[in-house]
C-alpha positions in Angstrom: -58.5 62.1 60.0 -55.6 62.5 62.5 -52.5 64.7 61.4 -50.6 61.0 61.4 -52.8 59.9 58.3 -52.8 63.2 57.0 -49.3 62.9 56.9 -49.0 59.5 55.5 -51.4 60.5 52.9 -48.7 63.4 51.6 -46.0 60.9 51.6 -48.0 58.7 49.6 -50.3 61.4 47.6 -48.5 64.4 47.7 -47.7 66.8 45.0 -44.1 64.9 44.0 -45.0 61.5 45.2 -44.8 58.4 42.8 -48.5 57.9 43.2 -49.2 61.9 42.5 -47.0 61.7 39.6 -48.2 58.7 37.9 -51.7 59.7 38.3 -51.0 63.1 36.7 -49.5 61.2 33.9 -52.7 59.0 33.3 -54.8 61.9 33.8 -52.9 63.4 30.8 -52.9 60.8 28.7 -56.8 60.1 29.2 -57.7 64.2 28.8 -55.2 64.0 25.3 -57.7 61.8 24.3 -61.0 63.5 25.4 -59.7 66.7 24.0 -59.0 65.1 20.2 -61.8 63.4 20.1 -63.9 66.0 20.9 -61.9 69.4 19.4 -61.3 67.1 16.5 -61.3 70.9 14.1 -58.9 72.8 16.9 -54.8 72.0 16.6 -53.8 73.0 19.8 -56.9 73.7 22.5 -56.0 75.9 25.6 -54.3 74.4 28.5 -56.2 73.1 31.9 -55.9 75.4 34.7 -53.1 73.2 36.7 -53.8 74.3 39.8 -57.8 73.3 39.1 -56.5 69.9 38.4 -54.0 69.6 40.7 -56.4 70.2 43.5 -59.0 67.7 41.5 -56.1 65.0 41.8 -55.4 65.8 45.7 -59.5 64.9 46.5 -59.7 62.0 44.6 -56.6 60.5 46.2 -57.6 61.6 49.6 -61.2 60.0 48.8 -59.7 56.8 47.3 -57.5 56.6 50.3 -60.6 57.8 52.7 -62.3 54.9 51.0 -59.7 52.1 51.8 -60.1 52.7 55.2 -63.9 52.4 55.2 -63.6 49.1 54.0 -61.1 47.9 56.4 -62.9 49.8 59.3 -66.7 47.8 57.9 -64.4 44.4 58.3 -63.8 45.1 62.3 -67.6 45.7 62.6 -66.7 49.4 63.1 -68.9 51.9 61.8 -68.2 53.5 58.1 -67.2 57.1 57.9 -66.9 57.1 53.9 -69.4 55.4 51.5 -69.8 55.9 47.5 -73.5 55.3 46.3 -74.6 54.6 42.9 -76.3 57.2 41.2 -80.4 56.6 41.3 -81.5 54.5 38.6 -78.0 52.6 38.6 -78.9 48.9 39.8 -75.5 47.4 38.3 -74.1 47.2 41.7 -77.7 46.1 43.7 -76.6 42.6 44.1 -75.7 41.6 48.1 -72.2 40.2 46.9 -71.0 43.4 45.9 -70.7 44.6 49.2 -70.4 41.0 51.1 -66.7 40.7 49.8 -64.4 43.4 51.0 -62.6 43.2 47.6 -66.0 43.6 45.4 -67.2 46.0 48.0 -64.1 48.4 47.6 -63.6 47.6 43.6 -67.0 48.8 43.0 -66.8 51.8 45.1 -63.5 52.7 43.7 -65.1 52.8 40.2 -67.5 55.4 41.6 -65.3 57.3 42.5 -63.3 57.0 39.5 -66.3 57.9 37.3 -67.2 60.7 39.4 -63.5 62.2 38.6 -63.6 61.7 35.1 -67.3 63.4 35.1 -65.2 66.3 37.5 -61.7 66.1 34.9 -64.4 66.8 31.5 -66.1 69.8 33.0 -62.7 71.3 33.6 -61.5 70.8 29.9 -61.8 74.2 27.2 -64.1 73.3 24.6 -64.4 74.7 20.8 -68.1 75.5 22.0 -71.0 73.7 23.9 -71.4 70.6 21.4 -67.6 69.6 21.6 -68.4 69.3 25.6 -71.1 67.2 24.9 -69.1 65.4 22.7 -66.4 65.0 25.3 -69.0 64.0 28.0 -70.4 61.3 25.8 -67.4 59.9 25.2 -65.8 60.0 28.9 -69.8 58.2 29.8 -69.2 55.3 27.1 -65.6 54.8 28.5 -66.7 54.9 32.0 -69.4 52.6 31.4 -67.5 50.3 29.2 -64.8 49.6 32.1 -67.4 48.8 35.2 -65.8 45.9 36.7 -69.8 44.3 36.1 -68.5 43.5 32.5 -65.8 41.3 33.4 -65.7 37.9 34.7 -62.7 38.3 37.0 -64.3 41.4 38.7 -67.9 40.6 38.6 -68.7 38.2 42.0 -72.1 37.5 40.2 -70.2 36.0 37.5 -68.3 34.1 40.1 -71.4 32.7 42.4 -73.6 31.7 39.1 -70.8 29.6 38.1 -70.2 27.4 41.0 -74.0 27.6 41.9 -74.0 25.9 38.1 -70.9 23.9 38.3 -69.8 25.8 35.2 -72.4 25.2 33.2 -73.2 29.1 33.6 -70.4 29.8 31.5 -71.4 27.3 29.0 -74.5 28.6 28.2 -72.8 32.5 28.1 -70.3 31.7 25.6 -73.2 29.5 23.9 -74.9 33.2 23.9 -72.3 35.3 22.8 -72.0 32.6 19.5 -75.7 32.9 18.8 -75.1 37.1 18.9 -72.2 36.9 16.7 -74.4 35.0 13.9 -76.6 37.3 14.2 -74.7 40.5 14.6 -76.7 42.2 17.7 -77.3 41.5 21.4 -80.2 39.7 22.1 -82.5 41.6 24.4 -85.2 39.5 24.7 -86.2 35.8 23.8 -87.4 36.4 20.2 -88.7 33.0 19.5 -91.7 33.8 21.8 -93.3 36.6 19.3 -94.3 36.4 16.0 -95.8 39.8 14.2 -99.6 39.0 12.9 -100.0 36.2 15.9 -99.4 37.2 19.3 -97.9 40.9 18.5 -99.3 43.3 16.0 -102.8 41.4 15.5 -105.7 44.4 15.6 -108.1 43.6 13.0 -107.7 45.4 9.7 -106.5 44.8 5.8 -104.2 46.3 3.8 -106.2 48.9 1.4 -103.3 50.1 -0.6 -99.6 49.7 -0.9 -96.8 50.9 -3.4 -93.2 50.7 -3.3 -92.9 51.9 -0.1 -95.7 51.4 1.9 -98.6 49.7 3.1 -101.6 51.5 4.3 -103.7 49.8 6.6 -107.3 50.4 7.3 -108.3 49.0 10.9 -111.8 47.1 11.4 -114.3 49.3 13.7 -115.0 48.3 17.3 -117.7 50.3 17.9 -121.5 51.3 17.0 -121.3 54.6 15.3 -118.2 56.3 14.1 -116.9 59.8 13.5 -117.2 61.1 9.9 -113.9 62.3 10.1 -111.2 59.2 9.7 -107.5 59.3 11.5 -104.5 58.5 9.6 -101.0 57.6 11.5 -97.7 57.9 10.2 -95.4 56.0 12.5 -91.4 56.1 12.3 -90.0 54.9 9.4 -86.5 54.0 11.2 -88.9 51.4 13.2 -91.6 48.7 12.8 -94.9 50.9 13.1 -96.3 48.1 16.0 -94.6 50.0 18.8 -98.3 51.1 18.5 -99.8 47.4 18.4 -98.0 45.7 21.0 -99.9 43.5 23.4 -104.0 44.1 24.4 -102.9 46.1 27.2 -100.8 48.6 26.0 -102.4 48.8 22.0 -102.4 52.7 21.5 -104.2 51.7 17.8 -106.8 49.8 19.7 -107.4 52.8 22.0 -108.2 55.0 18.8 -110.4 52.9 17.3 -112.9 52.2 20.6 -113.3 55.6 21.0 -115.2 55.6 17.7 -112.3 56.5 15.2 -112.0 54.8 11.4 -107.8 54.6 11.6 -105.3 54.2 9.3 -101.7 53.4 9.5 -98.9 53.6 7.1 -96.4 50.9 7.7 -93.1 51.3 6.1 -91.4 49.1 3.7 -87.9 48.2 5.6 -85.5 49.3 2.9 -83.6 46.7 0.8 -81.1 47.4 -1.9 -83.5 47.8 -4.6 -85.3 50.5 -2.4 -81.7 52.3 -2.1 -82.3 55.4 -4.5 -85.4 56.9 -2.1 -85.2 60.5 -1.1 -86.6 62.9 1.5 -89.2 63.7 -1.3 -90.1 60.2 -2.3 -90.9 59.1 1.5 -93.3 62.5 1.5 -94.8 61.8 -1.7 -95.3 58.1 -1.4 -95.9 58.0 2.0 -98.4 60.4 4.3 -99.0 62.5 0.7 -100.0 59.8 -0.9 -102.0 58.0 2.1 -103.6 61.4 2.7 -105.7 60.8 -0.8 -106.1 57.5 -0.4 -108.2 57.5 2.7 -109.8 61.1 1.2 -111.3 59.1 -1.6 -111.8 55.7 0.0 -113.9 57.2 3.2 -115.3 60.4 0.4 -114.3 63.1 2.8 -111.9 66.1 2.1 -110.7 66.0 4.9 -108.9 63.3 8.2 -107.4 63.5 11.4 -103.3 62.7 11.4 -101.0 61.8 13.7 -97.3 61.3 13.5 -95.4 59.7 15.7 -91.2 60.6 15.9 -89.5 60.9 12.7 -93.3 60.1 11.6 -94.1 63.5 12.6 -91.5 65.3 11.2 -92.0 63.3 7.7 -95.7 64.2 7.9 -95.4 67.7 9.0 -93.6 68.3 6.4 -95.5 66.6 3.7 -98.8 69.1 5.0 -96.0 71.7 4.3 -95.9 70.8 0.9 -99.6 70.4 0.3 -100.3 73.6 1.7 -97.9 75.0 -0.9 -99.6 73.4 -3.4 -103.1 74.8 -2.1 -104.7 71.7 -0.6 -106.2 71.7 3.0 -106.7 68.2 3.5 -105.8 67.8 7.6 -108.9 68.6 9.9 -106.0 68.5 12.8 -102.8 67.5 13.2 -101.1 65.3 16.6 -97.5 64.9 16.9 -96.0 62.7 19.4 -92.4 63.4 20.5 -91.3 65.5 17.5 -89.1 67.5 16.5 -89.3 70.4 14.1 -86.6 73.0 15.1 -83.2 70.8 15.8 -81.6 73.4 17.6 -81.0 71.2 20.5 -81.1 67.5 19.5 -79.6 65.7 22.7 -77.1 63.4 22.2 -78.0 61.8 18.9 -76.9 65.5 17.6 -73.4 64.5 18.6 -73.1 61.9 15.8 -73.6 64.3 13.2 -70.8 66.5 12.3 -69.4 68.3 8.7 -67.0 65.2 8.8 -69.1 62.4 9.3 -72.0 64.2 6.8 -69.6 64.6 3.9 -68.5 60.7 4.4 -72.0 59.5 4.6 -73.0 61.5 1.7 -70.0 60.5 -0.7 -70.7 56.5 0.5 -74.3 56.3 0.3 -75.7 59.9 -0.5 -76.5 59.3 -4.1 -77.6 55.5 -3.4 -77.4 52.6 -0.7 -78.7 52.0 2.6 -78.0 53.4 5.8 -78.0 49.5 7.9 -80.2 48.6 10.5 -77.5 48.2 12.6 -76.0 51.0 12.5 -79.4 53.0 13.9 -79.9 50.4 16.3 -76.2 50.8 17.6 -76.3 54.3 18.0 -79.6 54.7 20.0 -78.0 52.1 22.3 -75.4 53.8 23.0 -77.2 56.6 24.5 -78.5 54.4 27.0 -75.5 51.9 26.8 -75.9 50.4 30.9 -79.6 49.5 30.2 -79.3 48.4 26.1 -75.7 47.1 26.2 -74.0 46.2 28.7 -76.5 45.0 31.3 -77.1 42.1 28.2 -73.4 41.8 28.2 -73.6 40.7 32.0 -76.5 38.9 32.0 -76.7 36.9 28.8 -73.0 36.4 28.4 -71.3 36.1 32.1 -74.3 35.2 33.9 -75.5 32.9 31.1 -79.0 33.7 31.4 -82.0 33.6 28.5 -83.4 37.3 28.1 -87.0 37.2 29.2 -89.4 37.6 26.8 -90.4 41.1 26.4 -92.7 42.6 23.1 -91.0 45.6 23.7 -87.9 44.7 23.5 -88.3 42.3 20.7 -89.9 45.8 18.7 -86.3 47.5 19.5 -84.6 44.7 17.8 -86.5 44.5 15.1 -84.9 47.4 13.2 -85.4 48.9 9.3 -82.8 50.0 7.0 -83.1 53.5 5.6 -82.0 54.7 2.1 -78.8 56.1 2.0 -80.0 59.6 0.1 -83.2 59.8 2.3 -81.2 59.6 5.5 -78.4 62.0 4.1 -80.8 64.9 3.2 -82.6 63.9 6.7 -79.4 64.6 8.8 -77.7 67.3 6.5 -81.5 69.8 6.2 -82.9 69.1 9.4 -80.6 67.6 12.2 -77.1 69.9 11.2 -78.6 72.9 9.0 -81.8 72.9 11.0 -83.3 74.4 7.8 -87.1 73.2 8.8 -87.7 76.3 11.7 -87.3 78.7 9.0 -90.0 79.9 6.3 -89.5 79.2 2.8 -85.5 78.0 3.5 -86.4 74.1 2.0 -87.8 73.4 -1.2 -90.0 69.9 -0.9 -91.1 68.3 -3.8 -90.9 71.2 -6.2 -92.7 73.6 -3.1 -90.9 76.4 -0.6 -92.6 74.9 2.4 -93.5 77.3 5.5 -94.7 75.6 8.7 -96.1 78.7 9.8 -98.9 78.0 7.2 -100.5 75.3 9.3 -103.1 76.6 10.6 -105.2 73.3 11.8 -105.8 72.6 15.8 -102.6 71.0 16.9 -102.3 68.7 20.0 -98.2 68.7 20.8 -97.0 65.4 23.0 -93.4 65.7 24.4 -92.1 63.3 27.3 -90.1 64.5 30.2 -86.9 61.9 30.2 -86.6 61.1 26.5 -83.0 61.3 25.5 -83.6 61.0 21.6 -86.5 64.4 21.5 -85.7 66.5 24.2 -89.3 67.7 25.8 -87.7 71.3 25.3 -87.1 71.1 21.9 -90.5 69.4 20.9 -92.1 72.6 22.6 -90.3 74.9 20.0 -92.9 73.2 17.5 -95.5 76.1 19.1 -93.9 78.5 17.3 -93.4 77.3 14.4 -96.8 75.9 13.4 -99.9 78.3 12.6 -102.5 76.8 14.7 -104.3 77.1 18.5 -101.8 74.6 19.8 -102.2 72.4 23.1 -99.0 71.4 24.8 -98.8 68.4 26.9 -95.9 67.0 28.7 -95.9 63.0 29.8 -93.6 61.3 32.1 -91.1 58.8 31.3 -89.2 58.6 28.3 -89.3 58.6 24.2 -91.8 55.0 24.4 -92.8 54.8 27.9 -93.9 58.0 27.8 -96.0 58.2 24.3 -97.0 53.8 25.0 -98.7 54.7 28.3 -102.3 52.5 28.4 -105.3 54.5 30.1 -106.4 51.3 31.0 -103.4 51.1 33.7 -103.7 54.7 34.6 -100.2 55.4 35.6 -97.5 58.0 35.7 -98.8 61.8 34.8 -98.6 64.4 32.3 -98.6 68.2 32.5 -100.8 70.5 30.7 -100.6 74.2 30.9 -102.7 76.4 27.8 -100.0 79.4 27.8 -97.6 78.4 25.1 -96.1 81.7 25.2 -93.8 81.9 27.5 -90.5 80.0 27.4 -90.4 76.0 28.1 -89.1 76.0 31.8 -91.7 79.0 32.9 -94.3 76.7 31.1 -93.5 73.9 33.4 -93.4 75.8 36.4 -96.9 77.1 35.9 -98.5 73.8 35.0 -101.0 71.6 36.5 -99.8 67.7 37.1 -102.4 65.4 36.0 -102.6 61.9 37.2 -102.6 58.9 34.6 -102.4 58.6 31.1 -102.1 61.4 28.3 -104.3 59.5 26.4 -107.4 60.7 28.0 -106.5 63.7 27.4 -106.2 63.6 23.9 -109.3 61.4 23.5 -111.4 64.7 24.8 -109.4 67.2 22.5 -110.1 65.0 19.4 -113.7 64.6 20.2 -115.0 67.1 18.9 -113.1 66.5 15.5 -113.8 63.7 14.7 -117.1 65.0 12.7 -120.5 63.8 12.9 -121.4 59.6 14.0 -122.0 57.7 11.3 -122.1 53.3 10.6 -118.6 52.1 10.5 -117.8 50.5 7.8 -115.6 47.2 6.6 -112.0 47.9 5.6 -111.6 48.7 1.9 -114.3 49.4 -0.6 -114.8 48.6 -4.2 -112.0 50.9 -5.8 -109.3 50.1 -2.5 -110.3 46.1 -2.0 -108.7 44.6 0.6 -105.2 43.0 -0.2 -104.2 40.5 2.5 -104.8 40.8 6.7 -103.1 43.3 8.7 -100.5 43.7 9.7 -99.6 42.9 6.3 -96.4 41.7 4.5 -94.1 45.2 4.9 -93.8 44.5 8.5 -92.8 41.1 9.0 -89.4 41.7 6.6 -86.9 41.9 8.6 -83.5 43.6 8.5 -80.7 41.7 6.3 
């Protein structure tokens, strides 16, 4: 820049300027708000460092300014000297008229830059400790991502070029859209009317062997010769529809169990109405994997299974061998956890909606009784990944007018389950804030001091690299806490890409590494990248405990007969 501009710049951006000044003020205003919001417990937190911020302020205008002449330079066919690139993994901005117009090319760019300063303006701002920074960073993302100029007709030229491509009728069908949402109170994120659970999703063969209250327990129809002796029972999340694991034929994790020679179970959870409201931590573990443990003892006559629990699953099962163990029974051959977690010292983002304050009004509203909505679960685990599960449906479905595309997976996402209200209170007060579950005999469950350490059964740990929800480094904290031989193996992808990953497609990788020793990162230095699926992998380390081959047998026997197809009933209610 010649010392002409770099004199114009300090007339216009200087340290007294208007422009200076009324950023400062702004910045001020917006870093009042960051710092209540997250030190909501301190009066008065320490000042900024001004001449940190003052130099913050000087960059971005220089860049802003820097900018502005790009653009105009790009318009005379000159060369650009300044360019602001999405980070990787943002496609927002990957449509051609973004950069066609000189007034979308420099808006979106100037949002760039303005989101990089406010990431640059939060790291900058004292924190009460390393949770209220994450709280602050959290909130400065949603805001960021909530004021794209993609999520506004007058600043989104795909908004502009649909709707005279359409002669309007683009914004017909959009506000047609946005009325269908509001009826039903959610974004739609896929077209729904294109799957139906039991006919084109969730349709393995099997019958429902036993249900109570709470659940259904499924018993899955054998698709080969001989079987092992030794059956599997899967406890799925209870805050979703258990068919994540039952999709389409070429992605059924359920299917892959049972061809390679497994009798499986499933528990599917009953989505929580108001009668179900009074439920506890200790009813879900005692009419849930507890009692599905016996049921498939007696029904296959062996003393003891194969379980797997998947999520919350494995954290509900875990703990319910916990309470067995206390009570002297030895009933789990091995145990498989996919993307768990069992200490919640570091809980990623989701962590950040659970404070004192939001505990103690939770518990006083629905602690003793009432239901935790759907909703409310579905909104929050949006919001972690707001640009992909918000507002991209925003721009398409609602400015663009566009149908979603059908998509199973999608469809499973929005097909969310109430919780009860004292369940999910103990849930976030024992485990996610008092992280009580790490330490030996701290919980008592179900009348018993449970102690994790007293597991002692093989143990086959699955943890994801890019899941926001069970952070990979977290889930390997579960070595140390469980008395087993432990294997540790880390996927790609993220919290269902990463566990729903067919061996049939053979793609992405996983890490394995048999020194669960040392700390997390020093484990993933030293380990080996393997290409493909995890499931392989965990179909040779269940092999040989699966007991002896034996002929399979037809779902339910005399004493458990067979009460109605799977998927069953359970699933197919749906959310009020």
């Amino acid at each position: 820049m010649t010392q002409q501009g770099s004199n114009n710049n300090d007339a216009f951006f200087g340290a007294g300027s208007p422009f200076m000044q009324a950023g400062q003020n702004m910045t001020q205003q917006f870093m009042d708000f960051l710092s209540k919001a997250g030190n909501p417990h301190t009066v008065s937190p320490p000042p900024v460092d001004p001449q940190a911020l003052t130099n913050m302020q000087r960059e971005f205008m220089d860049q802003q300014m820097r900018l502005w002449q790009s653009v105009l330079a790009k318009q005379q066919g000159k060369e650009e000297d300044f360019k602001v690139a999405p980070e990787s993994g943002d496609r927002r901005f990957s449509a051609p008229e973004w950069r066609e117009s000189p007034v979308y090319d420099y808006m979106h760019q100037a949002y760039l830059l303005n989101t990089k300063f406010v990431k640059q303006l939060v790291e900058i701002m004292p924190a009460e400790d390393e949770k209220a920074k994450n709280r602050m960073r959290f909130l400065a993302r949603q805001v960021s991502d909530a004021m794209a100029p993609t999520n506004f007709a007058a600043t989104n030229p795909e908004f502009i070029k649909t709707a005279l491509e359409t002669k309007g009728q683009s914004i017909t069908d959009g506000v047609n859209n946005l009325i269908k949402d509001f009826e039903k109170g959610r974004i739609s994120m896929t077209d729904e009317s294109v799957f139906e659970v039991g006919k084109n999703i969730a349709t393995t063969e099997g019958a429902v062997v036993f249900e109570n209250d709470m659940m259904q327990l499924i018993q899955y129809t054998p698709l080969t010769p001989k079987v092992g002796s030794v059956p599997m029972l899967v406890v799925p999340p209870c805050i979703n529809k258990f068919y994540i694991m039952d999709l389409q034929p070429d992605n059924w994790l359920i299917r892959f169990m049972i061809e390679q020679g497994n009798t499986v179970f499933i528990v599917s959870w009953r989505n929580t109405k108001e009668e179900q409201g009074h439920l506890t931590w200790e009813d879900y573990l005692e009419q849930g994997p507890i009692t599905a443990l016996h049921v498939v003892q007696d029904l296959c006559k062996v003393k003891k299974v194969n379980a797997l629990g998947f999520c919350v699953g494995g954290t509900v099962l875990t703990s319910a061998l916990a309470v067995l163990k206390a009570r002297g029974e030895d009933g789990v051959a091995s145990l498989t956890l996919l993307t768990t977690l069992l200490d919640f010292s570091d809980t990623g983002e989701i962590g950040l909606f659970i404070d004192e304050n939001g505990l103690m009004s939770r518990e006083a509203s629905i602690g003793k009784g009432g239901l935790l909505p759907a909703r409310d679960l579905s909104s929050t685990f949006s919001l972690l990944r707001a640009n992909d599960l918000v507002w991209n449906y925003v721009t398409n479905n609602y400015l663009k007018g566009e149908k979603p595309k059908a998509f199973d997976l999608l469809y499973w996402n929005s097909d969310s389950t109430n919780l009860p209200g004292p369940f999910a209170c103990w849930y976030m007060r024992n485990l996610y804030h008092d992280n009580n579950l790490r330490v030996p005999g701290k919980l008592e469950m179900c009348g018993q001091k449970v102690d994790l350490g007293r597991l002692d059964m093989p143990v086959y740990l699955l943890a994801t690299r890019e899941d926001h929800i069970v952070p990979w480094q977290s889930a390997y904290q579960s070595t140390r806490l469980l008395g087993g031989n432990v294997r540790f193996v880390l996927g790609a992808s993220g919290h269902i890409a990463g566990v729903i990953n067919p061996a049939s497609k053979n793609k992405r990788s996983y890490w394995v590494n048999d020194d669960v020793k040392i700390d997390a990162e020093g484990w993933l230095t030293a380990a080996s990248e393997q290409k493909g699926s995890w499931w392989n992998d965990w179909a040779a380390w269940l092999k040989p405990l699966a007991g002896e081959l034996r002929t399979p047998r037809k779902p339910g026997n005399s004493k458990y007969k067979p009460i109605e197809p799977a998927p069953g009933r359970y699933v197919k209610e749906r959310a009020s």
